[in-house]
Steps between C-alpha positions, in 0.01 A plus 500: 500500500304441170495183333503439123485218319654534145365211255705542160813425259856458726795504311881584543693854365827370455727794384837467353736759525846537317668737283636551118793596344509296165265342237490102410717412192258189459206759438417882562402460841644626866714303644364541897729417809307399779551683826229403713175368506131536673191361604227611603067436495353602254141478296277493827800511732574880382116597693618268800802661538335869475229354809772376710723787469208694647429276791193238379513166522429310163468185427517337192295267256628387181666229242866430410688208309620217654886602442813676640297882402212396735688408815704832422179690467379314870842649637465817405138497615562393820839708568313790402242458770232343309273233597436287242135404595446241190809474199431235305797343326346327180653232335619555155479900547780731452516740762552904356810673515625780259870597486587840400886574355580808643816703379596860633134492669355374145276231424630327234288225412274276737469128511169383636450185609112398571196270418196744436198215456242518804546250782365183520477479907264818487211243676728437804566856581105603448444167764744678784451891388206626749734319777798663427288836472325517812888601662489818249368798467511577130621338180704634256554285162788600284423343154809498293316290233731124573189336556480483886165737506331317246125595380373232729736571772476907501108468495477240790753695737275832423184293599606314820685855604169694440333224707757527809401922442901567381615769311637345156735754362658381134829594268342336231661376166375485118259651271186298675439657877109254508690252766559775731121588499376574811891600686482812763730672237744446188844720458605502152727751399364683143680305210319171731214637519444638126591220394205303697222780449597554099584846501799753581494705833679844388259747709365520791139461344624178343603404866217558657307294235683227539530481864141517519485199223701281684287538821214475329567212258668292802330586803740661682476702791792759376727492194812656472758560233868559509635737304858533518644828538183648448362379831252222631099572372238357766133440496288419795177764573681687241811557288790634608853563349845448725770712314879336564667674743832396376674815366743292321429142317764306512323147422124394610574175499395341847273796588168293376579240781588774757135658488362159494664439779444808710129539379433137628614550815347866579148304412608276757547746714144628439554809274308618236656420138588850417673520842683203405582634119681830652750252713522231208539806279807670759656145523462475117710781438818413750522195272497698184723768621 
């Protein structure tokens, strides 16, 4: 069984569903009755979820507040088959959640609920990280951008995983990619990664270039960009494209953390990445679809 360890933001999905048959005389909004509610991980949980569901074990490094969100978040880590390795509940920290209004399968609006400054217990976890490692084969760090990977953080995982010889694959976050210098791979999808490199990717020659950009300017062994319905683009020896195989798109959301996912584990199982891109690629498009 392969053996991740997932270092990144945790946070709750809390969904809200009702229905609407009127509008507020206090003011022109929708007057929602609640029918049911939902909870589920999210952030870094949505990658856990996607590793357990194919059979890994994962455990689980990162920070929540010291309230009612982060024991919920603990729950739901543990019930879902997690092990949470090292959560850190920090004093004076709200823990994430967002909270999406949903009306005849509508979002509404969404309420978030989060603090997004970097951690201030970053020291302890870089004191008990190579420990906690050595029962892994590869880490996986889901940067949502709430300030558990921090600069310092990010760059001192990547070193003391580099030194243990583990694969550091990275969903990164922001326009500045320099912490993740020196990770086994990064998996932007294009608006992400444009947005980092400074210019559009509309082409295929405008993939390749920046594919080969982000290898070279951060040291990567592969790169690899998500592209939607158009398909997943990979460099490792050389650049190849992934077309979707969903015939229809209903909604891509989720299919980023599904080829994570299944490309993390097929390099633990020893394939070579464009190996693993066809089955994160076919897994990809069931979510889609």
């Amino acid at each position: 069984m392969a053996k991740v360890l997932v270092v990144g933001d945790l946070m709750i999905d809390h969904y809200i569903w009702g229905s609407c048959d009127r509008i507020s005389p206090e003011a022109p909004v929708q007057v929602v009755n609640i029918k049911n509610e939902t909870k589920r991980l999210g952030g870094c949980g949505n990658v856990v979820s996607n590793l357990i569901a194919l059979g890994a074990e994962v455990g689980v490094v990162s920070v929540v507040g010291d309230d009612e969100l982060g024991v919920e978040i603990l729950e739901l880590l543990k019930s879902r088959g997690a092990k949470a390795e090292l959560v850190i509940s920090e004093t004076g920290r709200k823990s994430s959640q967002k909270s999406r209004i949903m009306v005849s399968h509508q979002q509404v609006i969404r309420l978030d609920t989060e603090s997004i400054s970097d951690i201030n217990c970053a020291d302890e976890i870089v004191s008990k990280f190579a420990d906690i490692l050595a029962s892994y084969d590869i880490v996986l760090l889901s940067d949502y951008g709430k300030g558990v990977l921090s600069n310092y953080l990010t760059k001192q995982i990547i070193s003391i995983a580099k030194n243990n010889h583990k694969m550091v694959l990275v969903d990164p976050k922001g326009k500045d990619y320099s912490k993740y210098k020196g990770a086994t791979l990064l998996t932007p999808n294009k608006k992400e990664a444009s947005e980092a490199l400074g210019f559009g990717i509309d082409n295929d020659e405008s993939l390749e270039l920046a594919l080969k950009t982000m290898k070279l300017n951060y040291e990567l062994e592969y790169s690899l960009i998500t592209l939607s319905e158009d398909g997943i683009g990979l460099l490792s020896d050389e650049v190849k494209k992934f077309p979707a195989l969903a015939k229809e798109v209903f909604d891509v959301t989720g299919a980023g953390d599904t080829v994570v996912a299944v490309f993390t584990l097929a390099l633990c199982a020893g394939l070579n990445p464009y190996t693993a891109m066809v089955l994160g690629n076919l897994a990809a498009s069931i979510v889609i679809r």
